[in-house]
C-alpha positions, 0 to 999 in steps of 0.5 A: 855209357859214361858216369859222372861222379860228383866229388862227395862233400866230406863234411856232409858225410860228417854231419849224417855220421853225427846224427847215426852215433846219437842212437843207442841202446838207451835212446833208440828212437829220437824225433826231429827236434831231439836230434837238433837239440843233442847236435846243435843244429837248425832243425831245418838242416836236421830234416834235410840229412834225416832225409836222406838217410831213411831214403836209403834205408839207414834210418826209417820212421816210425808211423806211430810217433813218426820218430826215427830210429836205425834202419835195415840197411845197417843190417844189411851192411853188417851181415855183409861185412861179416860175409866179405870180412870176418873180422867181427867173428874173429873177435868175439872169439877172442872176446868169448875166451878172454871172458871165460878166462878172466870171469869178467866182462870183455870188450874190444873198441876201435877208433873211428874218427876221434871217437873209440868205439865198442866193436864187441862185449862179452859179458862173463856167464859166471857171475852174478855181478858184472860191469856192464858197457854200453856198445853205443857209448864211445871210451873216452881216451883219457878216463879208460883203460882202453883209451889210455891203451890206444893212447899208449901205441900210436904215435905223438901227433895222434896223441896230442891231437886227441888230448887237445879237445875239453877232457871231461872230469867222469869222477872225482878220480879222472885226470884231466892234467894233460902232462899228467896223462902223458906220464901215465901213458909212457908208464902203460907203454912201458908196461904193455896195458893200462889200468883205470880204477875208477876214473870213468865210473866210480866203481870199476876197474879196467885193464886194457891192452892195445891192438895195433895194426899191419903199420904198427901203430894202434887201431883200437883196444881189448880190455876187461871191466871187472867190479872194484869190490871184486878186484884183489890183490892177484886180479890185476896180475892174471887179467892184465896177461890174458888181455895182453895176450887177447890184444896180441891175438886180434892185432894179428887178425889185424895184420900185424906181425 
């Protein structure tokens, strides 16, 4: 038996991916007409790719509101992944030491798309303050620690392309100067991590350092969030080696040498 495959439409793909990273923790249910405002389209092409992600069981509605919220497919897939391709294990290990080493909280993001998502957090269980950061928001490059991190070891192509789109100003602390961003990102190259005091959140403090692939180049970040009246005078010393070395670790779970 012979199957015809029909060449998948990318933009397609974009468009139900669009509507999958409007879910988050604080938004975990959202109606038709809510989708279509958040993205700006018709509500008719809403309805077409909603569709077609509850008919595989990616996104499923609820009888109560007929509201629609993440399905078990995504359960599926994941557990699969963790089956087939343990990275994520791998990582939170990582996350888990990183934590414990630094007392704060620890995260790890990889870029999908132009977007650098969270693929792990580890909140410290040593303090009763912590930053907390929400798996379903994406790092903004410019305004993290993370971003600039990421930022720092990929190539210039990438990083021009990345700082080309409207640079949203988070607090009166963000730079959004392109040649600014740029001068800071060669000072984190030169010191191996970055750090962002309040420039995405008023007060906390992110160091971060990149993880980078089997080709060299980055593919993400691990960083640790610390509350800016925790943070002294020895903190950015001790985090910014235990994140580096954190960094190093998962980079080799990642192929690099």
């Amino acid at each position: 038996m012979s199957i015809k495959y029909q060449e998948l439409n990318v933009s397609t793909v974009d468009k139900a991916l669009s509507v999958l990273q409007l879910f988050s923790e604080s938004q975990p249910n959202m109606g038709l007409s809510e989708i279509a405002r958040q993205l700006g389209w018709d509500k008719s092409n809403v309805q077409r790719y909603v569709a077609d992600l509850a008919s595989h069981g990616i996104l499923e509605q609820s009888p109560r509101d007929k509201s629609y919220f993440l399905g078990p497919s995504l359960t599926r897939l994941s557990m699969m992944r963790d089956l087939t391709h343990p990275v994520a294990n791998e990582v939170k290990r990582a996350l888990d030491d990183l934590s414990k080493a630094t007392g704060e909280t620890a995260h790890a993001s990889i870029r999908i798309g132009d977007r650098l998502s969270i693929m792990g957090v580890v909140e410290t269980k040593i303090r009763g303050t912590r930053v907390y950061v929400d798996p379903a928001e994406a790092q903004p490059f410019h305004a993290t620690a993370a971003g600039l991190a990421f930022l720092s070891a990929s190539p210039e192509a990438t990083v021009r392309k990345l700082l080309a789109v409207s640079l949203e100003r988070y607090t009166p602390d963000t730079e959004v100067d392109r040649s600014k961003l740029m001068a800071r990102i060669r000072a984190v190259r030169e010191k191996g991590y970055a750090k962002a005091s309040g420039t995405c959140e008023v007060d906390v403090v992110g160091i971060a350092a990149p993880i980078v692939g089997f080709r060299g180049d980055a593919i993400g970040a691990v960083a640790v969030a610390t509350p800016a009246a925790r943070f002294r005078d020895g903190s950015e010393k001790t985090i910014s080696r235990n994140v580096m070395e954190t960094a190093l670790r998962v980079s080799r779970v990642y192929g690099a040498n």
